[in-house]
N, C-alpha and C positions, 0 to 999 in steps of 0.2 A: 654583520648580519648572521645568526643563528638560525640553523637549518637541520632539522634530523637526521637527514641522509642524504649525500652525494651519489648520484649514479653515475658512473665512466664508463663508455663502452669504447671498448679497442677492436677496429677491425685489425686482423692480424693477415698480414700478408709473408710471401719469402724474403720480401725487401724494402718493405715498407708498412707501418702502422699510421693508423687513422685514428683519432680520440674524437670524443666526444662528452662532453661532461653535465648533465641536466640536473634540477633542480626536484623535489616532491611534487611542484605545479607543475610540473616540464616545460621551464623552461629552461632553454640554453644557457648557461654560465661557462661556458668554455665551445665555441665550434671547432668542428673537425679541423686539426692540424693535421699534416702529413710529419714522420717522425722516418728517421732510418731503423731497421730491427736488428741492432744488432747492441751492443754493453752502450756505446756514446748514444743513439738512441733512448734505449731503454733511462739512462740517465737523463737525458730531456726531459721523455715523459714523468718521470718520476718527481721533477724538479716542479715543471709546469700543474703536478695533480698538487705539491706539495700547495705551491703559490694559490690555487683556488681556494685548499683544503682551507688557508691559512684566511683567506676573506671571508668566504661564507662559515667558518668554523663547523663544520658538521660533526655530529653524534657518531654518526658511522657511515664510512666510504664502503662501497659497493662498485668492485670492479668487477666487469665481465669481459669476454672473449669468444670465438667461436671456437668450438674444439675439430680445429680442420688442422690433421695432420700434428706435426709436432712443432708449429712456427709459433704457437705461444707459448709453449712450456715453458723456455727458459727467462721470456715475459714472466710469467705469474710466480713463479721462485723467486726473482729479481724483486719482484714485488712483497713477497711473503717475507723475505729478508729488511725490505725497507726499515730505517730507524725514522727516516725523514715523514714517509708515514705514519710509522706505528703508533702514535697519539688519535689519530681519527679511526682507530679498531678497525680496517680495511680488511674486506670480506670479498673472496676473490671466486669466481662463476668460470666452470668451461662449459659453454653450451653448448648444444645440440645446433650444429648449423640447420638442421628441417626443424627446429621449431623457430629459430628467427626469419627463415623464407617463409612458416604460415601464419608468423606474425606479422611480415608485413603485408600479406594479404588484406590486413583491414586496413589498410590507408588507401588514400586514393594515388591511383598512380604516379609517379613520379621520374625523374632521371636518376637512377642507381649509381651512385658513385660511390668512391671509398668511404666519404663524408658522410652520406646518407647512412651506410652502412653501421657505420660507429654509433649512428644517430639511435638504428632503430634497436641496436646491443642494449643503449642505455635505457634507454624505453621498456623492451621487455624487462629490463632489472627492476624497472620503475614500477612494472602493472603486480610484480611479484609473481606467486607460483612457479619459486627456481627451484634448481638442483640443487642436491648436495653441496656445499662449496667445495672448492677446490684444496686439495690437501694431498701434496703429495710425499708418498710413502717412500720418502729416499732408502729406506732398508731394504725395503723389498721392490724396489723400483727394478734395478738390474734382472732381477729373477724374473719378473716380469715379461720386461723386453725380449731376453734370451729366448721363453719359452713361446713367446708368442712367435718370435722369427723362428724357432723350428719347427713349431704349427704352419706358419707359412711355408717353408720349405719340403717340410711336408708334404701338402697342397700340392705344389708345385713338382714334386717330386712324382705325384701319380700321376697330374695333368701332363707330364712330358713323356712318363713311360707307356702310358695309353692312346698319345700321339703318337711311339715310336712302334708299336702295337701294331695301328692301323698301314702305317707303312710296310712294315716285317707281311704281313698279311699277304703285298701284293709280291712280295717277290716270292716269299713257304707260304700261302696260304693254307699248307696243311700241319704247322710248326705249334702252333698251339691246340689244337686236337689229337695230335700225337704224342706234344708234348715230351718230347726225346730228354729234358730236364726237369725235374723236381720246380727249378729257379729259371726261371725265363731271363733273368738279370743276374743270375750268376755267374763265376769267372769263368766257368769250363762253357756254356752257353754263350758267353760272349764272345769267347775265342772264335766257337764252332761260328757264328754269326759274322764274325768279321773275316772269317778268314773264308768259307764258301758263302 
């Protein structure tokens, strides 16, 4: 049976994925499996989207994901790699987890499960109006991560010295009005601070 597009939606957990694999009419051609997330896993999934791709032969596989933390990345690489795929042109989605929680607002309520979940992945893939696909910039990937964690650090770097502030306050409440250093966290400053 020929079909224009496959939709797979993967709920991606830290230790477990959920498939789901629908049809243009939506219906179900594959329900939620539970899978392990890690290479023996991902080779499941991979095998299991192969075996549908190969029945209903589709024009073009549509996989999606939720972009929650980093637990599909090395999913959709593994995927992007695929040879086992790569005849059904597989187009891969990290979404936005608040637009598939306001998408499932239009059904009627239900039991949320991981299943349901992958359900409703494939579904928005289905209704259209996605993202970008997924495409990652392995050159510039590192640079990336790096500057984003000393952006964090950062962050964190004033949230602790602003915490350590308020304390400092109650013992020299008059340490930063006086201001006896230039650096309130510099080394001769912290001497003075630790040592009276």
């Amino acid at each position: 049976m020929l079909i224009p597009q496959l939709y797979a939606g993967i709920d991606v957990g830290s230790t477990k994925n959920a498939l789901c694999c629908l049809e243009a009419s939506g219906k179900r051609v594959e329900k939620g499996k539970l899978f392990a997330n890690h290479l023996s896993g991902a080779q499941v999934i991979e095998a299991q989207l192969a075996h549908v791709c190969q029945a209903y032969q589709p024009k073009q596989l549509l996989i999606g994901t939720e972009a929650t933390s980093f637990y599909d990345f090395h999913l959709l690489e593994f995927f992007a790699a695929s040879e086992r795929l790569a005849p059904f042109s597989p187009v891969l989605y990290r979404i936005n987890p608040k637009l598939i929680k306001h998408f499932k607002k239009s059904y009627p309520e239900g039991h949320n499960t991981d299943e349901t979940a992958a359900f409703f992945i494939a579904d928005f893939l289905r209704f259209g109006r996605l993202p970008h696909p997924f495409n990652a910039k392995m050159d510039y990937l590192p640079l990336q991560r790096l500057t984003r964690f000393r952006a964090h650090v950062s962050r964190q770097m004033t949230v602790e010295k602003n915490y350590f502030l308020s304390h400092l306050f109650l013992k020299f409440s008059a340490y930063q009005q006086v201001k006896p250093f230039s650096d309130t966290f510099g080394a001769t400053s912290q001497a003075v601070i630790a040592e009276f």
